[in-house]
N, C-alpha and C positions, 0 to 999 in steps of 0.2 A: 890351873894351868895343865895338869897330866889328864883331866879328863878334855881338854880342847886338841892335844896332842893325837889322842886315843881316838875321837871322832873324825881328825882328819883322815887317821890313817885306817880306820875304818869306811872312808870316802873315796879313799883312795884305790884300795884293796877291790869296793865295789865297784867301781869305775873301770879298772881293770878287768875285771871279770868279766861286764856288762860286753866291755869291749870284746872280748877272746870268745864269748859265745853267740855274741851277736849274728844272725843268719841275714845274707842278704847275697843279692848276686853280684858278683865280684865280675871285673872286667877280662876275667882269663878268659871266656869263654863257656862254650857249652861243656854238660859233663862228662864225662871221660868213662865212668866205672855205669854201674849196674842202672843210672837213673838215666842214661842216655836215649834208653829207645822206648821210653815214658816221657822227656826233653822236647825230642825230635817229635813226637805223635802226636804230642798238645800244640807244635808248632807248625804241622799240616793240617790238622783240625780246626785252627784258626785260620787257616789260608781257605781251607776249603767250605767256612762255613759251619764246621761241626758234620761233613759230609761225609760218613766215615768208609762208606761206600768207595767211592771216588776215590779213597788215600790208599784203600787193601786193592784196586784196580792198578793204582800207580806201582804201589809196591808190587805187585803180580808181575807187572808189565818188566821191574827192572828187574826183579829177580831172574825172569828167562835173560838176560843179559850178563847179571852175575850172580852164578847160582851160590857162589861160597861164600858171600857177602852179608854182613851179619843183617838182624832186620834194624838195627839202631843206626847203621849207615847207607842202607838203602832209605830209610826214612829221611836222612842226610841229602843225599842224593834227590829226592824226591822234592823238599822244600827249597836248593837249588834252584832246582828246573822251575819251580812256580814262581821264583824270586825273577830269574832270569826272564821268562817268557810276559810279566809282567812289567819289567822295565825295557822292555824292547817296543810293546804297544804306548 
């Protein structure tokens, strides 16, 4: 009986855990701290093909627009536009 006890709650314990470190993306959104403009760059890189050319052009293009503007939000900016200009054709 106290070793059936012991196993649940050793089931229990890893289940817990499993759950609390479990990585996946969560519906908040994109990330916010230091992965952002690594986030953002895989998400113009898929729009563009892997054209990385074309993404440092776009960025270029917005940065004379907002020169203070960090590159994790110009990148922001930049997958916008491609979202936008695609659903408009």
């Amino acid at each position: 009986m106290l070793a059936a006890v012991v196993l649940v709650v050793l089931a229990l314990a890893r289940a817990v855990m499993l759950l609390a470190t479990r990585s996946g993306k969560t519906a908040s959104g994109p990330p916010t701290n230091r992965n952002a403009e690594r986030y953002w760059e895989q998400k113009v890189l898929d729009q563009t093909r892997g054209n990385r050319g074309a993404m440092e052009r776009a960025v270029t293009a917005r940065r004379r627009k907002h020169p203070r503007t960090s590159r994790a939000a110009l990148l922001e900016m930049v997958h916008d536009e491609y979202v936008r200009d695609r659903n408009r054709s």
